[in-house]
N, C-alpha and C positions, 0 to 999 in steps of 0.2 A: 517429609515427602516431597516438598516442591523445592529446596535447597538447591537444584542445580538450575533452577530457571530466573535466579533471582536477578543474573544481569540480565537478561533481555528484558527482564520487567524494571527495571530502570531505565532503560532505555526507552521503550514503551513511554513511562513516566515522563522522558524528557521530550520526547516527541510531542505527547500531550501539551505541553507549553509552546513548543516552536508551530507546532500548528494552529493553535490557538493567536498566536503573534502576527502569522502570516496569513488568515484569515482577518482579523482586524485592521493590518495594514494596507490589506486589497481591498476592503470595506470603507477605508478612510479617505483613499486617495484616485479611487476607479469606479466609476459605475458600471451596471453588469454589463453593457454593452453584448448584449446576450445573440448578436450575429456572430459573434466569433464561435460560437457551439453549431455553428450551422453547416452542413457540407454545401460547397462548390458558391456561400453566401459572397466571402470574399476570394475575387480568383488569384489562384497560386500559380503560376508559372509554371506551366507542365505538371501539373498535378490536377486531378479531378477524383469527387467523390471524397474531398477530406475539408475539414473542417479548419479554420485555422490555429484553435485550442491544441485539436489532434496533431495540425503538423508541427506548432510549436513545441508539443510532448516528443513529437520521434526526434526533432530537430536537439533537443536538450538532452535526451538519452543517445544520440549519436555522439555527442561531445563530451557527456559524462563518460561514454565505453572510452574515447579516448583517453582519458585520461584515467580507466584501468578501475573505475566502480564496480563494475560487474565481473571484472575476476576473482569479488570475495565473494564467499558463501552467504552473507544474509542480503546481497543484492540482488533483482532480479528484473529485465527488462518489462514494459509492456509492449512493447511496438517490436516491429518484426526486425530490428538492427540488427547489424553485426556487432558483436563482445567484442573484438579485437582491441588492443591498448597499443596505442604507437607510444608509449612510455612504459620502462623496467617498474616492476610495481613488486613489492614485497607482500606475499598473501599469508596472512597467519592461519597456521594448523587449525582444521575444527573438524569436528565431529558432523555438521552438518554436512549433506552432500546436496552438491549443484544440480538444481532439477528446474524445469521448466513450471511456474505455475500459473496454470490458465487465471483464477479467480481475480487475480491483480487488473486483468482485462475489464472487471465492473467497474473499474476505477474512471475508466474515458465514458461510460456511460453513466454512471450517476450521478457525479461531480459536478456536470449543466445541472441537473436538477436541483442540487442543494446550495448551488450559486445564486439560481432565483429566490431562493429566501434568506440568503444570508447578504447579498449586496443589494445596495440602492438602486432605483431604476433609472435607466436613462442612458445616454448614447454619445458619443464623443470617437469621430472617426480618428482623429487625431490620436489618440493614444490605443488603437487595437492591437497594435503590436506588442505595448507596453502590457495593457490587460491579458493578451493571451499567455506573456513570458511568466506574469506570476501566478495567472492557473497553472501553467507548467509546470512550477514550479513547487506550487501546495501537492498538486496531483500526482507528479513523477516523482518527485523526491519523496518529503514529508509523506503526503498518505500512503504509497508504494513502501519506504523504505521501512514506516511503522507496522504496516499488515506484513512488511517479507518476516521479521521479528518472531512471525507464528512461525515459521520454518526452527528456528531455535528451542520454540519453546514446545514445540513438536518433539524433535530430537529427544530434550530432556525427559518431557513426559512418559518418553518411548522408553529410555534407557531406565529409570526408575521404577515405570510398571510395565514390563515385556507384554502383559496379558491385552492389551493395545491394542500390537500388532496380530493378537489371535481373532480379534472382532471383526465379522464381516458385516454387520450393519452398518452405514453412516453417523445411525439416529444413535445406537451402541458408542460410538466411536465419541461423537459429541459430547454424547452422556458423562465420560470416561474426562474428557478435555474441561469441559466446563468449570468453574470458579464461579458460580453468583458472588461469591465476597467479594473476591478479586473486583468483579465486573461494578460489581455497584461502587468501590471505591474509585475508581476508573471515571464514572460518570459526575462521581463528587466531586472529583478532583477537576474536570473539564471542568463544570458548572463553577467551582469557585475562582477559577484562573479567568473566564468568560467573563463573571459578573462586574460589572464598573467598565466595561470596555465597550460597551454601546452592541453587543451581539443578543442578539432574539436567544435565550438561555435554553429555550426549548427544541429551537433545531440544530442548537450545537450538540445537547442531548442525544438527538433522533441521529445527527450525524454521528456523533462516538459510539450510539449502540449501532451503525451499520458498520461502523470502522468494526465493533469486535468480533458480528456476526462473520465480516466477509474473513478478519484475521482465521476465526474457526475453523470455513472454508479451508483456507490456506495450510495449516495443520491436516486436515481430514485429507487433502488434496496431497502431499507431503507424506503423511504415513501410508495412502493406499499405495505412492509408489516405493515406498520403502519395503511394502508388504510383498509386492509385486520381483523386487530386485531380493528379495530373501528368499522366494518360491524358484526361481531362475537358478538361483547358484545351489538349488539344495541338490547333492549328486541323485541320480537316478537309482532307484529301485530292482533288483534284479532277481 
């Protein structure tokens, strides 16, 4: 039944370790310097009202779209950039289709939250740039590019059981997506990659179950417009 989803969930899998990596390494070498989550705390040069996490986020997806990320299907911005790619990029064929998806936006707002208990306390003007580039970095790339994933494994789910896209509830919809096996393997697998590496094992936990919750999102948010663009093209009734 789940046969067509198996690479995304490998990917998924390898995500699970590179953010596990890049969580440790920012945990090692940076304290939370937790004014960089703050708007207008450090000023930005003609900018008001953003934070410098945030602008280090729009600032690394402006130069990811450069360099033509966002012309593939499991990429998908947070910040309001332009996709444009000033380089020829080769896009392989998929079945998923490029949509906008809002839920990848809880990513700039939860991410301060689970910083203050995954990194050390404490303040070092000296490197905020360097702290904001590798939230950017976990948050835009790693956690974004893991939840866009659920776009894929949407797709599959959709194409294996059509009856999917006939469900108008959410909580239906959910119901239909879900894997507790899957999910629980998912959280073993964080927890054993976490353990020996100095991380609080229980908010890496509470982080991977919001990673799959908001993934879910992403899906649900993904087939209502897939639902939505199959209602559109059905010929009219006469």
């Amino acid at each position: 039944m789940d046969s067509n989803i198996q690479a995304p969930r490998d990917k998924i899998d390898l995500f699970t370790d590179k953010i596990i990596d890049g969580i440790k390494f920012r945990q090692k070498y940076f304290p939370l310097n937790s004014i960089i989550y703050q708007k207008d705390a450090i000023p930005i040069k003609g900018r008001t009202g953003i934070s410098l996490f945030e602008y280090s986020i729009e600032g690394l997806e402006e130069y990811h779209a450069k360099l033509g990320r966002f012309l593939f299907p499991d990429q998908r911005t947070m910040t309001n950039i332009s996709i444009e790619s000033r380089v020829e990029r080769i896009v392989p064929a998929s079945k998923v289709h490029k949509r906008e998806i809002n839920a990848l936006k809880e990513i700039i707002l939860v991410y301060p939250e689970f910083a203050k208990k995954l990194y050390l306390p404490g303040d070092n003007p000296e490197i905020y740039g360097e702290t904001a580039y590798r939230d950017a970095d976990i948050a835009s790339f790693l956690l974004s590019s893991r939840m866009c994933l659920g776009t894929e494994v949407a797709e599959s789910k959709s194409t294996e059981d059509p009856s999917i896209l006939e469900l108008e509830k959410d909580s239906d919809i959910i119901e239909k997506l879900r894997r507790p096996e899957r999910e629980k393997l998912v959280l073993g697998k964080a927890r054993a990659i976490a353990r020996g590496s100095g991380l609080d094992l229980d908010v890496i936990e509470e982080l991977f179950k919001w990673m799959i919750s908001t993934t879910i999102k992403v899906e649900v948010e993904y087939l209502r417009q897939k639902q939505e663009k199959a209602r559109v093209s059905q010929p009219l009734k006469l």
